[in-house]
C-alpha positions as YAML, in Angstrom:
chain: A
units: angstrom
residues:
- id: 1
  name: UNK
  ca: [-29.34, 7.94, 40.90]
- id: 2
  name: UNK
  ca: [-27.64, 5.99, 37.89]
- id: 3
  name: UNK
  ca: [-31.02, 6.91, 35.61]
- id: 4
  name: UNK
  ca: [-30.60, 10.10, 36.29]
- id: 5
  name: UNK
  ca: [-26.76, 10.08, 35.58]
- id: 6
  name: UNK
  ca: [-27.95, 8.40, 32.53]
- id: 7
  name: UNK
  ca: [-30.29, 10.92, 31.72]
- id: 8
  name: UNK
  ca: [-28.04, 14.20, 32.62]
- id: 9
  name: UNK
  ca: [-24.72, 12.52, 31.10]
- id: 10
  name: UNK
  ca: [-25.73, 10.12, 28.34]
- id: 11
  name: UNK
  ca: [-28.54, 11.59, 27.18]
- id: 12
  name: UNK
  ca: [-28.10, 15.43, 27.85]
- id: 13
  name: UNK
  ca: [-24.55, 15.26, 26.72]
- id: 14
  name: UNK
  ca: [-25.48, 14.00, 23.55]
- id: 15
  name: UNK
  ca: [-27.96, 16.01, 22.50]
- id: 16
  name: UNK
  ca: [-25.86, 18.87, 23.27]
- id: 17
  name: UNK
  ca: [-22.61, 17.18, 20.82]
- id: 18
  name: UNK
  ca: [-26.06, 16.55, 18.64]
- id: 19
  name: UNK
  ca: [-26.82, 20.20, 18.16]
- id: 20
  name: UNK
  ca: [-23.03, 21.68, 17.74]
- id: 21
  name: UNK
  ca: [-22.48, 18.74, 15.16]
- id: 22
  name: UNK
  ca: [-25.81, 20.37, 13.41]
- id: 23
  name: UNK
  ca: [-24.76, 23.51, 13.96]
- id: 24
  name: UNK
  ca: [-20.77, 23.00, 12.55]
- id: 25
  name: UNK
  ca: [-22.75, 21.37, 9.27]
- id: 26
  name: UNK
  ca: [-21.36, 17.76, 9.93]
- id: 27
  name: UNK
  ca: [-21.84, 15.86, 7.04]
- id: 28
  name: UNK
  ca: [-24.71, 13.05, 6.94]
- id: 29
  name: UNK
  ca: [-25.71, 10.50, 9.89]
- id: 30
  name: UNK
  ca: [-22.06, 11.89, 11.11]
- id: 31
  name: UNK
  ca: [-23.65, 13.70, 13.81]
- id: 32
  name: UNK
  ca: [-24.43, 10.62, 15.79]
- id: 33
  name: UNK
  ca: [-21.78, 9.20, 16.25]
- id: 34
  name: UNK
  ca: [-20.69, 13.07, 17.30]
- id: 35
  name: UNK
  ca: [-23.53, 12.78, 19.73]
- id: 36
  name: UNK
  ca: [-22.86, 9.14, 20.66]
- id: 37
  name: UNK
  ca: [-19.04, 10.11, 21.75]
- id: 38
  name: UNK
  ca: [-20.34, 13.57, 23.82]
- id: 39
  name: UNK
  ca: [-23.07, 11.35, 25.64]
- id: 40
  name: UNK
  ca: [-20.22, 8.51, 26.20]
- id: 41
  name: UNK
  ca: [-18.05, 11.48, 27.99]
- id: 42
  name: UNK
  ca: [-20.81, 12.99, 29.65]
- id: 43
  name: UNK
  ca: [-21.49, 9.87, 31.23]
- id: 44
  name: UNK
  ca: [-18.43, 8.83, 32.20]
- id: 45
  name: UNK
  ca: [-17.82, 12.43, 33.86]
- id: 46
  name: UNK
  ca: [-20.91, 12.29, 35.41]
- id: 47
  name: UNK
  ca: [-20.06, 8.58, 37.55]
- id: 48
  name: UNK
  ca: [-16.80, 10.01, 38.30]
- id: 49
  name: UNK
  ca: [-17.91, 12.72, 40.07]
- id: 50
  name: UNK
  ca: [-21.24, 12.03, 41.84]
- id: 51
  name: UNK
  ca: [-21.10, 8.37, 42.48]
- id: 52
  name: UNK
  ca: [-17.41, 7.94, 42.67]
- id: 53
  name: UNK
  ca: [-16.63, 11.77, 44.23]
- id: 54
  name: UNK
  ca: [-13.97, 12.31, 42.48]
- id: 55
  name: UNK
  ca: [-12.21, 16.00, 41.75]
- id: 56
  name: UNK
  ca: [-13.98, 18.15, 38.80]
- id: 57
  name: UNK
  ca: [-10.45, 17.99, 36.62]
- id: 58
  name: UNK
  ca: [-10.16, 14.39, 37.78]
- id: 59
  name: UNK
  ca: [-13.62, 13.97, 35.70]
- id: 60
  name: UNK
  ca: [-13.38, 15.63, 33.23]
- id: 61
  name: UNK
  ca: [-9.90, 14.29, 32.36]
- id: 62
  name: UNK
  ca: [-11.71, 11.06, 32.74]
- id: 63
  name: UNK
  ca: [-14.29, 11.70, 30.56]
- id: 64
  name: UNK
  ca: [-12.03, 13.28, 27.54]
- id: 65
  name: UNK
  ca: [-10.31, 9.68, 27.61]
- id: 66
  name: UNK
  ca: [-13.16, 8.02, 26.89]
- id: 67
  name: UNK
  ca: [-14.94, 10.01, 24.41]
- id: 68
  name: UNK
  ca: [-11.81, 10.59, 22.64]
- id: 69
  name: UNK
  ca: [-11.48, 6.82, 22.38]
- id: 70
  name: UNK
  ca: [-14.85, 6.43, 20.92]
- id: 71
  name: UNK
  ca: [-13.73, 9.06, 18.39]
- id: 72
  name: UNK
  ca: [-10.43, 7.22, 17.57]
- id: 73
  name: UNK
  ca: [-12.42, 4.26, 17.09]
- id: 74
  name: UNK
  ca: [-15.59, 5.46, 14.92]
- id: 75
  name: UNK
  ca: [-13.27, 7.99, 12.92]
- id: 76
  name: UNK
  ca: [-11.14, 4.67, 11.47]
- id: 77
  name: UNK
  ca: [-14.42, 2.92, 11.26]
- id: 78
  name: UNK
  ca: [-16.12, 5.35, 9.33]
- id: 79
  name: UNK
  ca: [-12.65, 7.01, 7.06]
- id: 80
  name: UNK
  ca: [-13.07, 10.26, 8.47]
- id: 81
  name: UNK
  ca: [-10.74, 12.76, 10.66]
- id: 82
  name: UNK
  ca: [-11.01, 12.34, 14.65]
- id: 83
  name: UNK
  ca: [-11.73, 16.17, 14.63]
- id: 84
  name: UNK
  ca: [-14.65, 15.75, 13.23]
- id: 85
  name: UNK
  ca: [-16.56, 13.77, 16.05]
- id: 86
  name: UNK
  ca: [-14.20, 14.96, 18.81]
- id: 87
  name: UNK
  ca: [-14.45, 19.16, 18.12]
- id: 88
  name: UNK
  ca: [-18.48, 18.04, 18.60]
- id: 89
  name: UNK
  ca: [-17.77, 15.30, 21.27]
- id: 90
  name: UNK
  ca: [-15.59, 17.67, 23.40]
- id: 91
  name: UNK
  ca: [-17.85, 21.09, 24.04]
- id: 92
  name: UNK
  ca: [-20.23, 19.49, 26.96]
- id: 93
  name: UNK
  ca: [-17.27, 18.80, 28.51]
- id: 94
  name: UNK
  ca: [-15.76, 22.73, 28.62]
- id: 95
  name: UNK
  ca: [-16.14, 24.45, 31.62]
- id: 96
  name: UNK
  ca: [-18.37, 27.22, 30.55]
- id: 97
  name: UNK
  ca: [-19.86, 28.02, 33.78]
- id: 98
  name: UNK
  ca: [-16.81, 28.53, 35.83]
- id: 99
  name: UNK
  ca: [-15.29, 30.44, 32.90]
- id: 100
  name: UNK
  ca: [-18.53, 32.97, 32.74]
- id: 101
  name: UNK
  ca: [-17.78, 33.28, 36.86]
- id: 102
  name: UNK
  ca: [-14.46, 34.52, 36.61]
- id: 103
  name: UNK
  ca: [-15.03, 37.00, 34.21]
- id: 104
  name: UNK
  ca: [-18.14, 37.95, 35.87]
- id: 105
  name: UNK
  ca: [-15.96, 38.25, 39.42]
- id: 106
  name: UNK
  ca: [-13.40, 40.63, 37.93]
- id: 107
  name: UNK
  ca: [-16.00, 42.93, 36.25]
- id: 108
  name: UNK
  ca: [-17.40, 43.24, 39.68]
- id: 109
  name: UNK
  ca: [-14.10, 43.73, 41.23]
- id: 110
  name: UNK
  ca: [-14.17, 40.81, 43.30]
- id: 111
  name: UNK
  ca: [-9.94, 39.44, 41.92]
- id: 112
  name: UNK
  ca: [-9.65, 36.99, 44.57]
- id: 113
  name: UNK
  ca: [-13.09, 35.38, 43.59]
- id: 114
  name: UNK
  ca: [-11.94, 35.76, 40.11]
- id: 115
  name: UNK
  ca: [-8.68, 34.10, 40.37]
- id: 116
  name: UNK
  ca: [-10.32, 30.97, 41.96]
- id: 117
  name: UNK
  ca: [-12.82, 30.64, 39.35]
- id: 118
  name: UNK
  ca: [-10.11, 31.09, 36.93]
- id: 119
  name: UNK
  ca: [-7.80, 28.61, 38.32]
- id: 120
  name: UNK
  ca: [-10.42, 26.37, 38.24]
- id: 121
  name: UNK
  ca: [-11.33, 26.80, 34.66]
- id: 122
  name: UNK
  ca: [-7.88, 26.41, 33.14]
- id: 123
  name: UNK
  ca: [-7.14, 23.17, 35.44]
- id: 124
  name: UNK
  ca: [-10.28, 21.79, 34.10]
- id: 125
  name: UNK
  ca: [-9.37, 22.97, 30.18]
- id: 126
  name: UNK
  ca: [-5.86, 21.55, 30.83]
- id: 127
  name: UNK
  ca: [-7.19, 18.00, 32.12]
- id: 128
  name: UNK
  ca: [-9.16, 17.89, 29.05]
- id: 129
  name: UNK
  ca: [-6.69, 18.87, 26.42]
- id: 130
  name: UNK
  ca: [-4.24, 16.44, 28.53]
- id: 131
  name: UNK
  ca: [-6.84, 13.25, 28.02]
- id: 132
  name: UNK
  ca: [-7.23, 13.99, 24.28]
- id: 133
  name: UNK
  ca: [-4.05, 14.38, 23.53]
- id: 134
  name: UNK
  ca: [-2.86, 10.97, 25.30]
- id: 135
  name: UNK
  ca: [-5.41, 8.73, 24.10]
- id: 136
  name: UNK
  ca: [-4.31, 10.44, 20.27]
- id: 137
  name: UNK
  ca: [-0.61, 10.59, 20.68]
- id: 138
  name: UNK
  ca: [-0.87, 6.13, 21.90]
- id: 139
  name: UNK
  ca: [-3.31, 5.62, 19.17]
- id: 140
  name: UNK
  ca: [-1.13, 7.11, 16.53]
- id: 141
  name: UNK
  ca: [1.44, 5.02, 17.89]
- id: 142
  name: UNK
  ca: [0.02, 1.98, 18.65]
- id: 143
  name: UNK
  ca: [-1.16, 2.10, 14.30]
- id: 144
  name: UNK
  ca: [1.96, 3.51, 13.38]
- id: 145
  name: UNK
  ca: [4.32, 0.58, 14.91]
- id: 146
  name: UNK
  ca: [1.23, -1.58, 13.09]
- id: 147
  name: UNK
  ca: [2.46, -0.65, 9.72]
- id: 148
  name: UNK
  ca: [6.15, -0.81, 10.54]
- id: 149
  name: UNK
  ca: [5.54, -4.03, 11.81]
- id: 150
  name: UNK
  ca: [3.20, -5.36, 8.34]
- id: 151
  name: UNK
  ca: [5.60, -3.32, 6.14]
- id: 152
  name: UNK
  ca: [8.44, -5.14, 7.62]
- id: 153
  name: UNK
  ca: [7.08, -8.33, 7.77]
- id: 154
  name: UNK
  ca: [5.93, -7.98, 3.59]
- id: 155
  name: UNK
  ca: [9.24, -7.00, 2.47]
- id: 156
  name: UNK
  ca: [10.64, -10.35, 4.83]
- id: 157
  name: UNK
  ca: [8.33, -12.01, 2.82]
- id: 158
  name: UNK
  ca: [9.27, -10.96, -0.52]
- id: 159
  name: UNK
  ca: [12.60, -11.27, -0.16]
- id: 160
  name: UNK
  ca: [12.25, -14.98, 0.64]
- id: 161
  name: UNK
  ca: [10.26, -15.53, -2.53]
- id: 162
  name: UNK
  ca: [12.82, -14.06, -4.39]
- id: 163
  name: UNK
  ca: [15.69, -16.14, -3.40]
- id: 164
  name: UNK
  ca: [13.69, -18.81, -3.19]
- id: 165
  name: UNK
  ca: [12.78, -17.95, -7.12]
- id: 166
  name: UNK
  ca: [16.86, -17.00, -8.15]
- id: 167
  name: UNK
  ca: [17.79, -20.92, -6.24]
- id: 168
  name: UNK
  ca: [15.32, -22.59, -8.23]
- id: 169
  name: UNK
  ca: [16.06, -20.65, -11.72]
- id: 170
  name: UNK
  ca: [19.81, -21.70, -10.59]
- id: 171
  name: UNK
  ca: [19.59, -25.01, -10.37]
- id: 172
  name: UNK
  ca: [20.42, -27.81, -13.01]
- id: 173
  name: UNK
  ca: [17.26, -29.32, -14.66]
- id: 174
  name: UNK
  ca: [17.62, -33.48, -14.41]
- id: 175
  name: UNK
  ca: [17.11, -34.97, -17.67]
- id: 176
  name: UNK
  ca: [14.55, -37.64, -16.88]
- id: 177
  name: UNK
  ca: [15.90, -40.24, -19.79]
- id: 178
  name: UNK
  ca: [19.13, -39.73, -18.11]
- id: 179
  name: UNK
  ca: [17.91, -40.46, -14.38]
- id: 180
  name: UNK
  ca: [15.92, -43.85, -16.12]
- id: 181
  name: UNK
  ca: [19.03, -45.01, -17.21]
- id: 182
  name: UNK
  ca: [20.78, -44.43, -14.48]
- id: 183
  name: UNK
  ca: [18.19, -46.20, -12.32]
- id: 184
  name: UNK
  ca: [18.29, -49.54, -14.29]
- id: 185
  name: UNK
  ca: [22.12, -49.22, -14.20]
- id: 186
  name: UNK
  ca: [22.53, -49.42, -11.11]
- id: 187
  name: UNK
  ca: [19.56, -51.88, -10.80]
- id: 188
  name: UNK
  ca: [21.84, -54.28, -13.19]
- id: 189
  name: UNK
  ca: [25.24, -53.28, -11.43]
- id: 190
  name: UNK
  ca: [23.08, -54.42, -8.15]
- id: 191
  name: UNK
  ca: [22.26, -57.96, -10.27]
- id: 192
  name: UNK
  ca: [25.77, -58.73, -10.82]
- id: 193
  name: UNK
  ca: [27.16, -58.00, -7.65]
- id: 194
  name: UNK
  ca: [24.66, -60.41, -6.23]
- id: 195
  name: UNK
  ca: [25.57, -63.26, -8.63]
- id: 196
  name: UNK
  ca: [29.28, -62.91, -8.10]
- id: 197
  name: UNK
  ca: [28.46, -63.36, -4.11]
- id: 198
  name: UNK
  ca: [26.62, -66.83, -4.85]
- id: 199
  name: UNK
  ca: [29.16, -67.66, -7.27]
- id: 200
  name: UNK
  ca: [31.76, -67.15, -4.26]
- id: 201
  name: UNK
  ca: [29.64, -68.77, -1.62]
- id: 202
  name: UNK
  ca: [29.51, -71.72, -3.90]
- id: 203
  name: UNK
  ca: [33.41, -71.60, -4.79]
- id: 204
  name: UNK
  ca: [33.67, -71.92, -1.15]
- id: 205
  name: UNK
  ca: [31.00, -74.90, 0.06]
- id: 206
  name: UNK
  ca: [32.89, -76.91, -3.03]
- id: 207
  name: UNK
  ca: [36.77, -76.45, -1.53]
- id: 208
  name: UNK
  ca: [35.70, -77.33, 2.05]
- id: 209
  name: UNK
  ca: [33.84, -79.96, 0.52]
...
């Protein structure tokens, strides 16, 4: 069951994101990620709905999350636009089938048929559109708050070096003659003060003598 999942999803999907990246002249070894994403959401949309038996919108909303995350990802990896893996990515996913029956039922006159068909075509276009566009609209700002946040925290940065730079161009330079002298003056004033204490102490020890 899962290898043939694997083989329907992964590998079928693929090949079809494969051929439309061909096909939409995607520039060099491009067109593998583009098939690497498609096979990612084929997958996915494939263990949603046969092992886990979920809803067909339920899937493919599923599945547009998590080959438009691989997209996100590889399109800042490689420098590229998302559009250009996730246009590819995207078409295994579309419900051509169902969309083929509904036009087919209302040629033949069958509306009611029709309708169905077409109600299930634009849920399952909707779900898909609604996965991309959530998993784009929290990456853009989940990287956008990212540069706020660096941009912010430079500036902070800069501005400390700059005061830090104005206090220290402020500040009086110590001459270091100066501070010697200083030093053995109060080295000497230290000397004397000491002398005129034993001189006291002896003053002392002689009257109670």
């Amino acid at each position: 069951m899962l290898l043939e999942i694997f083989l329907r999803g992964f590998i079928g999907a693929g090949l079809a994101s494969l051929g439309f990246a061909v096909l939409f002249n995607v520039r060099n070894y491009y067109v593998w990620y583009a098939a690497f994403a498609g096979g990612v959401g084929g997958f996915v949309y494939l263990i949603c709905s046969k092992m886990l038996n979920m809803d067909a919108a339920v899937s493919n909303f599923l599945g547009a999350i998590a080959l438009t995350i691989c997209a996100e990802i590889m399109a800042r990896k490689l420098k590229i636009t998302v559009t250009t893996i996730l246009a590819c990515a995207l078409i295994p996913l579309v419900p051509g089938g169902d969309a083929y029956r509904f036009m087919t039922a209302f040629i033949d006159g069958d509306i009611y048929k029709g309708l169905s068909y077409a109600l299930s075509t634009f849920t399952i276009a909707g779900m898909i559109c609604l996965g991309t566009i959530i998993v784009s609209a929290l990456t853009r700002f989940f990287f956008f708050t990212r540069g706020k946040m660096e941009k912010a925290v430079s500036s902070a940065k800069t501005k400390t070096e700059s005061v830090k730079s104005s206090i220290y161009a402020k500040a009086p330079k110590r001459d270091k003659s100066k501070s010697c002298l200083d030093s053995n003056s109060f080295s000497n004033q230290g000397k004397i003060t000491k002398q005129n204490l034993t001189k006291k102490q002896s003053k002392n020890s002689s009257d109670s003598d």
